[in-house]
ROLO-29142 format. One record per residue (C-alpha): x, z, y; residue in three letters. Coordinates in steps of 0.5 Angstrom, whole numbers, padded with zeros to 4 digits, always signed. Layout:
N
XZYALA ...
This chain:
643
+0089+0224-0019UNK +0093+0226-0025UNK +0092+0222-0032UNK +0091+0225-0038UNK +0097+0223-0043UNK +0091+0222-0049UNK +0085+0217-0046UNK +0079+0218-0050UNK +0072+0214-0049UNK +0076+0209-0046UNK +0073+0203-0041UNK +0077+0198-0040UNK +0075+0195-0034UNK +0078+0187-0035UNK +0084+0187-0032UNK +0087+0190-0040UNK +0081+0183-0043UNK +0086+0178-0048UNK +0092+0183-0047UNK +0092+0184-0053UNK +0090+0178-0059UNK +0087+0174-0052UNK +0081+0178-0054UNK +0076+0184-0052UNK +0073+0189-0055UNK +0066+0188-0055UNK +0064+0194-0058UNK +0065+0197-0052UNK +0060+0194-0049UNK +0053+0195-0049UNK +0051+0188-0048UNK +0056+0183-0052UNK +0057+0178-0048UNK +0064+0175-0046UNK +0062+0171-0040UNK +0070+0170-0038UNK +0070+0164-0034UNK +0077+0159-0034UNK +0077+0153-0030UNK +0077+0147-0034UNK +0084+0142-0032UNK +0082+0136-0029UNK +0085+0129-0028UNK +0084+0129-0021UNK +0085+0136-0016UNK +0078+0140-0015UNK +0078+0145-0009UNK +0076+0151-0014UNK +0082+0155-0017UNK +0086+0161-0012UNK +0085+0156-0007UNK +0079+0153-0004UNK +0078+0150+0003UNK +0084+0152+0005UNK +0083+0158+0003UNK +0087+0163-0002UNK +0085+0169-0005UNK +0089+0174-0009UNK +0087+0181-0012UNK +0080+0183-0015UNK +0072+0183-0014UNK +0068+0188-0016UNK +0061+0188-0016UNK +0054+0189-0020UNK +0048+0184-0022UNK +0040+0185-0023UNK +0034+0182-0023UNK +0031+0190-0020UNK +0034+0197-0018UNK +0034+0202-0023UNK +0037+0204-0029UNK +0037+0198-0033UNK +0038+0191-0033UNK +0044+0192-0029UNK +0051+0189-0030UNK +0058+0189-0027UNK +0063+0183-0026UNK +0070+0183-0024UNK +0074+0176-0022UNK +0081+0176-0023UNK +0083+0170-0017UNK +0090+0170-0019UNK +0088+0168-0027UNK +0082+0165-0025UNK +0077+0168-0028UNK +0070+0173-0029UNK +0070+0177-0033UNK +0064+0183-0035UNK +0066+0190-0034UNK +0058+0194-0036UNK +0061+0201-0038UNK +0057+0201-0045UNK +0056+0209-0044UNK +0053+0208-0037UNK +0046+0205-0035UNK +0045+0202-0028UNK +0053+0202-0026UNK +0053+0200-0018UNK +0056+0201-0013UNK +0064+0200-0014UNK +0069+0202-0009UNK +0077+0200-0010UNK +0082+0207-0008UNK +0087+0205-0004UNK +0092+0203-0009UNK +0087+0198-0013UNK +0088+0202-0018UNK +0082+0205-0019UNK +0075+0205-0018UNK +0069+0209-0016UNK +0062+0208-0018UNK +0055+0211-0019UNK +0051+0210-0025UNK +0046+0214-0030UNK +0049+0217-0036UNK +0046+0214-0043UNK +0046+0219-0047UNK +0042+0225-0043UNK +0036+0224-0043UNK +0034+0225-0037UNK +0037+0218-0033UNK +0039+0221-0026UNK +0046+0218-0022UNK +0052+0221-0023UNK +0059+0219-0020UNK +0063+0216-0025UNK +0072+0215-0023UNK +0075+0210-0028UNK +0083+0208-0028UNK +0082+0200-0028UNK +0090+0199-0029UNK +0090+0203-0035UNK +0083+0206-0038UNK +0079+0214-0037UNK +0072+0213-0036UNK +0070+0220-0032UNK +0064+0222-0030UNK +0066+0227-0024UNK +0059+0231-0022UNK +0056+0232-0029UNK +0049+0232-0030UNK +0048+0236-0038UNK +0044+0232-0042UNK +0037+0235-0043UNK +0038+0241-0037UNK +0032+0241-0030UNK +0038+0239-0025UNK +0036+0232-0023UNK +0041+0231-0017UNK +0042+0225-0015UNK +0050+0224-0013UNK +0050+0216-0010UNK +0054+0211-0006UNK +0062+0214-0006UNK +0067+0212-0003UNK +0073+0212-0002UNK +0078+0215+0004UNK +0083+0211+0006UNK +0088+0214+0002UNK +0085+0216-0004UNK +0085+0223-0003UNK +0078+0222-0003UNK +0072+0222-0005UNK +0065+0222+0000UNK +0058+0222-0003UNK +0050+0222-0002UNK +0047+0229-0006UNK +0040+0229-0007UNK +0036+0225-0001UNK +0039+0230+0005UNK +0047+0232+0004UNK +0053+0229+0004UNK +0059+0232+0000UNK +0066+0231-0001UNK +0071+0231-0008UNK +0078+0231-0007UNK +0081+0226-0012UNK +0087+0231-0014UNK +0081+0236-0018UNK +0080+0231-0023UNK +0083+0229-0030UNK +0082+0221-0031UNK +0082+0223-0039UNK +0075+0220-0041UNK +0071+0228-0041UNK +0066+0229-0037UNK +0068+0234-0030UNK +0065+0238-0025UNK +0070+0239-0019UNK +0069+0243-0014UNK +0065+0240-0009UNK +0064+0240-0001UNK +0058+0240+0003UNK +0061+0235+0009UNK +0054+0235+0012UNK +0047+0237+0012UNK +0041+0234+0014UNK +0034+0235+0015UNK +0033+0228+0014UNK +0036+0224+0008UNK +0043+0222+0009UNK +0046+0216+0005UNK +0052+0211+0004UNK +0057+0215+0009UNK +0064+0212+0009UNK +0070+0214+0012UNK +0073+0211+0017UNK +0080+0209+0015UNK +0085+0213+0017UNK +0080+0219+0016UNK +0078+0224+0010UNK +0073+0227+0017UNK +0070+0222+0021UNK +0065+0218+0017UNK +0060+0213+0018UNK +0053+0214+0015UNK +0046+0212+0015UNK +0040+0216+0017UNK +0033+0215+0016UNK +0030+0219+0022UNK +0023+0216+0021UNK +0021+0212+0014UNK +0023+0206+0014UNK +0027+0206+0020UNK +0034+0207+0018UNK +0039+0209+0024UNK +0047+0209+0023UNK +0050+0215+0025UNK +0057+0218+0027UNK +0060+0225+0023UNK +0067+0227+0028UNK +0069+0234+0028UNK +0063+0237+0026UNK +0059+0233+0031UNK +0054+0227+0030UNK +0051+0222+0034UNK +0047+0216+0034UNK +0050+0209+0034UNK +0045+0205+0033UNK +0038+0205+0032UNK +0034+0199+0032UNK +0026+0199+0033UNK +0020+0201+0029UNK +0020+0196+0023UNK +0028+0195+0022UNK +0033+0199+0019UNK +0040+0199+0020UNK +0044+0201+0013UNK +0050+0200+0009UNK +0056+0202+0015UNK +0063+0199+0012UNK +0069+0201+0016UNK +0074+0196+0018UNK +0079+0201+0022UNK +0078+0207+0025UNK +0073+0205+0030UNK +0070+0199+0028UNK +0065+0198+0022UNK +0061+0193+0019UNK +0053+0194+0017UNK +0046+0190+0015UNK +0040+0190+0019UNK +0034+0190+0016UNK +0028+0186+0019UNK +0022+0188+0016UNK +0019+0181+0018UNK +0025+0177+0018UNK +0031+0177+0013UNK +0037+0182+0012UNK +0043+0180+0017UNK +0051+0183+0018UNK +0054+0186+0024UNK +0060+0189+0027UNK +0059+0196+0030UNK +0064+0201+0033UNK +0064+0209+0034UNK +0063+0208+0042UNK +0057+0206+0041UNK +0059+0198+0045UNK +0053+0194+0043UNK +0053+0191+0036UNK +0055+0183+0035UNK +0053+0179+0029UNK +0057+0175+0025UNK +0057+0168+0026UNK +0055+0165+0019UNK +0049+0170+0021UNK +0042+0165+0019UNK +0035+0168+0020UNK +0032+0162+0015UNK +0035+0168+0010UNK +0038+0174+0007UNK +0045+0176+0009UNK +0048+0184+0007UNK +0052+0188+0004UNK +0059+0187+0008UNK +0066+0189+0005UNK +0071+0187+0009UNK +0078+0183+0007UNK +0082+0182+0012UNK +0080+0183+0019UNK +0076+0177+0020UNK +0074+0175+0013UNK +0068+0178+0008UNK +0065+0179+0002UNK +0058+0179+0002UNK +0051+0179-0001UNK +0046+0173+0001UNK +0040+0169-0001UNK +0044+0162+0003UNK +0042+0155-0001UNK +0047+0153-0005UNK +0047+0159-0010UNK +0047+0161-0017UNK +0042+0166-0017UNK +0037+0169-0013UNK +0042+0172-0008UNK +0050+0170-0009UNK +0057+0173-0007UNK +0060+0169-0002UNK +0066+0169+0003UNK +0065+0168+0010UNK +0070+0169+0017UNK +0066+0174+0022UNK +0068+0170+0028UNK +0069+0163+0026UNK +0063+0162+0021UNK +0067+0159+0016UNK +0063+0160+0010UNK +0063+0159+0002UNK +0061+0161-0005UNK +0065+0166-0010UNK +0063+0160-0014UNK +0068+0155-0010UNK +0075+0159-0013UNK +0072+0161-0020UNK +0066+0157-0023UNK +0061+0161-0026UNK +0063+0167-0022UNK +0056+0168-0019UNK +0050+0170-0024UNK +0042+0168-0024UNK +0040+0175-0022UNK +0042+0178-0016UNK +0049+0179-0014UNK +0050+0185-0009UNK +0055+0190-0007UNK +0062+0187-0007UNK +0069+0190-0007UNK +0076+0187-0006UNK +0083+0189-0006UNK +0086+0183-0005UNK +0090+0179+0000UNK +0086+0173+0003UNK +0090+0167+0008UNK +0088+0160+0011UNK +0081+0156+0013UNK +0078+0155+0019UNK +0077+0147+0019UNK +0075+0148+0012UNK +0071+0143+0007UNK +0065+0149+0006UNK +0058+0148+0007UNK +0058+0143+0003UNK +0065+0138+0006UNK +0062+0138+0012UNK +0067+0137+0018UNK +0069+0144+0021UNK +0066+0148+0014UNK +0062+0153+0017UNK +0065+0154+0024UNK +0059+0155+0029UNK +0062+0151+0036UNK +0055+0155+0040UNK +0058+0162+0038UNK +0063+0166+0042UNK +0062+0163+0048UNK +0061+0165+0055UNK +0054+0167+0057UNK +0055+0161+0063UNK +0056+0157+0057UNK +0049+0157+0055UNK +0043+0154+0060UNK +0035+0153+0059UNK +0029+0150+0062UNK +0027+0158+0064UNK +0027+0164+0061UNK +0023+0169+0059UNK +0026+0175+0062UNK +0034+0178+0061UNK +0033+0180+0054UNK +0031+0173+0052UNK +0036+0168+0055UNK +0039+0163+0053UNK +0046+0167+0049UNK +0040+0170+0045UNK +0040+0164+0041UNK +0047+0166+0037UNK +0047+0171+0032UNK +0040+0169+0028UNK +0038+0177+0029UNK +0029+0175+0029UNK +0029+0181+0035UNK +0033+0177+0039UNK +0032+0170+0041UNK +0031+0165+0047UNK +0024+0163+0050UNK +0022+0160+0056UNK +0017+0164+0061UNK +0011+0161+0058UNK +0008+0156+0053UNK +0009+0149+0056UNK +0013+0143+0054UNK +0017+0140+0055UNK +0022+0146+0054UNK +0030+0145+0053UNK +0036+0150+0051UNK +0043+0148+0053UNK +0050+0151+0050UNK +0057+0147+0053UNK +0062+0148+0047UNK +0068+0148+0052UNK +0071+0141+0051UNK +0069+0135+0047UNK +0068+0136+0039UNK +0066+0131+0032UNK +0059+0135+0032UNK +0057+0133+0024UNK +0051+0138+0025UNK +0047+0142+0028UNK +0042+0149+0024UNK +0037+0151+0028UNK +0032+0157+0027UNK +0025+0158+0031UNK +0022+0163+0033UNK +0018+0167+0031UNK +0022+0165+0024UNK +0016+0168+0020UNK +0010+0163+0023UNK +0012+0156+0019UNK +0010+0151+0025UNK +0010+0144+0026UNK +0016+0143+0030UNK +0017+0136+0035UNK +0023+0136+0039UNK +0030+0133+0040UNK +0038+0134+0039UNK +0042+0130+0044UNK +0049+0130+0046UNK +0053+0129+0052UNK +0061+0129+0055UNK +0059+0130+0062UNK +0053+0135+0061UNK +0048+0129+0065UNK +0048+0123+0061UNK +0044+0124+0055UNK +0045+0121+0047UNK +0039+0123+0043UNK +0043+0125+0036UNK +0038+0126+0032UNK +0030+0125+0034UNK +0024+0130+0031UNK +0020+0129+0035UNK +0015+0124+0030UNK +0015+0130+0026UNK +0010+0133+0021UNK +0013+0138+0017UNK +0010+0146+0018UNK +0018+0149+0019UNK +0022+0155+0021UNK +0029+0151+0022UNK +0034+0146+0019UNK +0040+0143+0019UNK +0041+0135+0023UNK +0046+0132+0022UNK +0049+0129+0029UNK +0054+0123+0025UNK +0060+0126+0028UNK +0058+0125+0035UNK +0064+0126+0041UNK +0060+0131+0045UNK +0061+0137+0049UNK +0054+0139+0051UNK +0049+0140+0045UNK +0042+0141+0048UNK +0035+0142+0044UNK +0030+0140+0048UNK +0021+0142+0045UNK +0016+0136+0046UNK +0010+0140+0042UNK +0008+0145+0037UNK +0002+0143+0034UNK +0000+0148+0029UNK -0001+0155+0031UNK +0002+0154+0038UNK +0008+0158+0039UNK +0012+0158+0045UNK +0019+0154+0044UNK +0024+0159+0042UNK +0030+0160+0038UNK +0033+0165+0034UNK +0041+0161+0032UNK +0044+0156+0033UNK +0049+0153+0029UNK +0053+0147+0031UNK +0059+0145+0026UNK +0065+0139+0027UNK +0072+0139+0029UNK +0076+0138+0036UNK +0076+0130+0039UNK +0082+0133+0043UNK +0088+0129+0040UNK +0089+0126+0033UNK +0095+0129+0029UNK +0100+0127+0021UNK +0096+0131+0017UNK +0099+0129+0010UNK +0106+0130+0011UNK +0108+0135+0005UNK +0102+0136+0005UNK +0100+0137-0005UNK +0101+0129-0009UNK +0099+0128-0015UNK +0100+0121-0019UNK +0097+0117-0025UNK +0104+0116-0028UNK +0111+0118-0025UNK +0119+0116-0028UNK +0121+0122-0028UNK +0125+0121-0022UNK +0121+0118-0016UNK +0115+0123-0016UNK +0109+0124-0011UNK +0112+0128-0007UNK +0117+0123-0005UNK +0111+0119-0002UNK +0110+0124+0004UNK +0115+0128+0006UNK +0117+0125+0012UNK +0124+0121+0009UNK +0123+0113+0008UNK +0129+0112+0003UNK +0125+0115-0003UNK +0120+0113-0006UNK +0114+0114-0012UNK +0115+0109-0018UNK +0110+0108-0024UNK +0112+0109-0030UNK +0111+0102-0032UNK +0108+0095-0030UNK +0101+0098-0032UNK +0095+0097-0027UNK +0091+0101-0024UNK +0096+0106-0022UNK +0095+0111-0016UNK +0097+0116-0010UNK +0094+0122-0008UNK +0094+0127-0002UNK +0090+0133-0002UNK +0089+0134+0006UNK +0088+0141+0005UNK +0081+0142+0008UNK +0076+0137+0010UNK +0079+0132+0016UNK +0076+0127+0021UNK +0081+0121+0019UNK +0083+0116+0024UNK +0088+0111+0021UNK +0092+0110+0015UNK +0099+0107+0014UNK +0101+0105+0007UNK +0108+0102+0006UNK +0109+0098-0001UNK +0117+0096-0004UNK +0118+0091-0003UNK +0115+0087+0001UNK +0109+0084-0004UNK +0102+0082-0005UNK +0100+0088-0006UNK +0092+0089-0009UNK +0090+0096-0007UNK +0084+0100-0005UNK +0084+0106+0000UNK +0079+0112-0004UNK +0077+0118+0001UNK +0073+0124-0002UNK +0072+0131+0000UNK +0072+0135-0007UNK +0077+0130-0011UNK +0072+0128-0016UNK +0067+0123-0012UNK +0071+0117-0009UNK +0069+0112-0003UNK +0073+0106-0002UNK +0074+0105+0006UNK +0080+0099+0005UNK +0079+0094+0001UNK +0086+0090-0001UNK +0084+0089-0008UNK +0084+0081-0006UNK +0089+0080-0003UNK +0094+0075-0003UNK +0099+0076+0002UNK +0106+0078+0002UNK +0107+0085+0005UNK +0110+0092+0006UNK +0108+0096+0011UNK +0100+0096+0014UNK +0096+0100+0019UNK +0089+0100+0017UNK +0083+0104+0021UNK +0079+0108+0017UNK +0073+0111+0023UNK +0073+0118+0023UNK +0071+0118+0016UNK +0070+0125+0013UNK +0075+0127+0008UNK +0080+0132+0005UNK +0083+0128-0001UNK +0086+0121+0001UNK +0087+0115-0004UNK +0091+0109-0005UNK +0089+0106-0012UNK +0093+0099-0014UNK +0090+0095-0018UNK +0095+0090-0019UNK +0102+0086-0016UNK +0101+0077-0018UNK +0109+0078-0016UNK +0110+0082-0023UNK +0113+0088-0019UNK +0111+0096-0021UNK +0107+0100-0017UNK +0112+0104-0012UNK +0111+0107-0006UNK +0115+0109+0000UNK +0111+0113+0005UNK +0103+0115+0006UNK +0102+0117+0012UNK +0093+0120+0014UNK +0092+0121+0021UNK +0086+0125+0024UNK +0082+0131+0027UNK 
């Protein structure tokens, strides 16, 4: 794409905000607001930053906010993971600004807005140069003239040579990128039909490696969208839910396999995986039927950014990260504060790298993060008092899609759904949702667990209850189990049958413990200037970590990485004293709780082992309180085990 040498109409799309003077030049935005958000530095380590949960992410996101679709009302933001912050980038010139897509380079973006200054509002297509600048509207509708198009959803090919786009409600076009001057004037290039339809065709996106193969969604009927495939001229369709549900938004992931957003008309949006050979599609394992989950962009070949209404968020609707497979989840909000907004934050883009997680602190700390132990097992793995019939079996209860559940032959109770996790875990919690998910019940029944799939605990009991429900999340109390089985006693209300649409169970490994601190990140109160806090866990036990003088408190800390099962902690003081200390573990680096309390001791010694119970933390502490033997505070080894 050629770059005019004289840039006119500039939009600076952020990455240029504070290059010049740390300021931005607020004139050329509609709406003045600096929403630019810097993670203020504390004393002790938050998981919030380019790493959160075990989980680092470089690169930029891109994405829009409304409180409804139109032209107006509508924002763009950008965050910046490698500087921390969120920056607004609404073009001051374009109204309704959504929809972006990164080029295959990261240098620029694609999207579709109406143009202010027309007076008649119709989308357009608009390229700008995000690491310089040249805002261009490429299908130019002129101000006061009867062409009333509609130029939506482009996209990118792969390799940037491309761009694809809905025209008016049933064709498909394409624009070669080498036809276009980002200079800031408006274009015209030269447009080709891709694909024409008798009904409308929208939000087509090349499969990566193509600028011909594209995926698309078709509304064959109202309000029964259907993904299609586009290859050497032919179409076929991929996937077509039932009457009432949509199939929409296909986002390539590779050359054959995409993500999209199934739309259940009397359930919540939720995101699955596709391919062009038709295979049956698989839902993500973060999927929830309790709410809303759409809009999938892909990372890597496991992570994704997306939109969804889950509880924690800022707004309505918050941007959040989350692995396909593992069901690892977290908020955009968790690496930089404030990124996410009160309206709806929907249609994200990445170009970026991201790395880590599994066994990560999200869902708020709890053990395992968002891993789902019940999902991507075999089919043997899951069991049932009965089932209805083979399109309702007991491995229907993964993937919180409202059309496919688990339900027994008939009505009577007690009924009992069983799934064997494969070996023993810490399960900290299991999330439920009944069917059907849209008839509130009140729901009686029990969560128990086993090592040997006979003997029974009862993990958490609910049959005494009276609330009218869909689900929730029950905390098991880190539990070592193999088998989690939920068994129905009644429901009183409208009577409905046992049945469960997802089953989320969460928790960490109880095969064998492991050294989880050593070089692990330490931080200090105070240091000499020679002995630091690394010296403290590095495995060698001739170095140590020395105050900076004889004051008390003095403390150590460790940063685990990501949330952990502790078993023990090993301290080893110099010398030999009567030390006076406590051991404090938290699971964001902020909130503490004492699990040893040493701080009345007053025996001499050096080295103690002290078991800490299977404690949930990801940040270990030892806080000294004082020496009577007058020594400062010096420690040579810390060493946490756990799961």
């Amino acid at each position: 794409m050629k770059v005019n040498s004289v840039l006119r109409n500039l939009l600076l799309l952020g990455l240029v905000v504070g290059v010049l003077s740390g300021c931005r030049d607020n004139s050329k935005y509609r709406q003045p607001t600096n929403t630019e958000s810097t993670p203020t530095p504390t004393p002790t380590p938050t998981p919030e930053g380019p790493t959160a949960a075990g989980v680092t992410i470089t690169g930029k996101m891109i994405w829009h906010s409304y409180a409804q679709y139109g032209f107006t009302g509508v924002q763009s933001w950008m965050a910046n993971f490698d500087a921390g912050t969120v920056t607004e980038i609404t073009p001051a010139n374009v109204d309704g600004a959504m929809n972006y897509h990164f080029n295959n380079d990261g240098s620029e973006v694609v999207f579709m807005g109406s143009d202010h200054s027309a007076s008649t509002q119709a989308w357009d297509i608009w390229v700008a140069n995000v690491t310089d600048a040249g805002l261009t509207n490429v299908t130019k509708i002129t101000a006061g003239s009867t062409d009333q198009s509609r130029n939506e959803d482009p996209k990118f090919s792969s390799d940037g040579t491309k761009i694809i786009f809905k025209k008016d409600l049933n064709n498909i076009y394409s624009i070669d990128t080498a036809d276009i001057t980002l200079n800031g004037t408006d274009q015209t290039p030269a447009e080709t039909l891709v694909l024409a339809n008798g009904y409308e065709s929208s939000m087509p996106y090349y499969m990566v490696g193509s600028d011909t193969d594209f995926v698309f969604t078709n509304d064959t009927n109202p309000q029964q969208g259907t993904i299609q495939y586009s290859s050497g001229g032919q179409v076929t369709t991929l996937y077509a839910p039932a009457s009432g549900s949509e199939a929409y938004y296909p986002i390539a992931l590779d050359a054959t396999k995409f993500y999209f957003t199934q739309s259940n008309l009397v359930g919540h949006d939720q995101i699955f995986l596709g391919d062009t050979s038709a295979s049956p599609a698989k839902g993500a394992a973060f999927n929830n039927g309790a709410y809303a989950i759409a809009d999938p962009y892909p990372m890597d070949p496991n992570w994704l950014a997306y939109s969804s209404a889950a509880p924690g968020g800022t707004g309505g609707k918050d941007i959040w990260i989350g692995n396909f497979t593992t069901g690892e989840t977290y908020n955009l909000n968790d690496w930089i504060p404030g990124a996410n907004q009160a309206n709806d934050d929907l249609g994200p883009t990445f170009f970026g790298t991201i790395s880590g997680g599994i066994g990560g602190s999200g869902d708020g700390g709890i053990p395992g993060g968002g891993v789902n132990l019940a999902s991507n097992q075999p089919a043997s793995a899951y069991t049932a008092s009965s089932t209805y019939d083979d399109s309702h079996t007991p491995a229907d209860a993964i993937g919180g899609n409202p059309k496919s559940f688990w339900s027994p032959t008939d009505g009577t109770f007690p009924a009992w759904w069983m799934v064997d996790l494969g070996d023993n875990y810490f399960v900290s919690q299991v999330s439920l949702t009944f069917h059907p998910s849209t008839d509130p019940d009140v729901w009686h029944f029990i969560i128990e667990g086993s090592t040997d799939g006979t003997t029974f605990t009862t993990l958490n009991d609910q049959s005494a209850n009276t609330d009218s429900i869909t689900g929730g999340t029950y905390s098991t109390g880190n539990a070592v189990v193999r088998y989690i089985r939920v068994t129905f006693t009644s429901a009183t209300a409208n009577q409905n049958w046992a049945g469960l649409e997802n089953v989320v169970i969460n928790g960490l490994s109880a095969a064998s413990t492991s050294v989880l601190s050593l070089n692990m990140p330490a931080t200090v109160s105070t240091d000499d200037g020679t002995h630091l806090a690394s010296m403290v866990n590095d495995g060698d036990p001739t170095t140590v970590w020395g105050a900076k003088d004889g004051s008390f408190p003095q403390w150590w800390m460790v940063d685990l990485g990501s949330t952990h099962l502790l078993t023990e902690v090993d301290v080893t003081f110099r010398p030999a004293d009567t030390w006076q200390f406590q051991i404090q573990t938290s699971t964001d680096g902020s909130n503490f709780t004492t699990v040893v309390d040493q701080s009345g001791n007053t025996s001499s010694m050096a080295t103690g082992t002290y078991p800490v119970d299977n404690v949930a933390a990801r940040y270990v502490r030892v806080y000294i309180t004082g020496d009577p033997g007058g020594n400062w505070a010096v420690l040579s080894d810390v060493t946490v085990t756990g799961y």
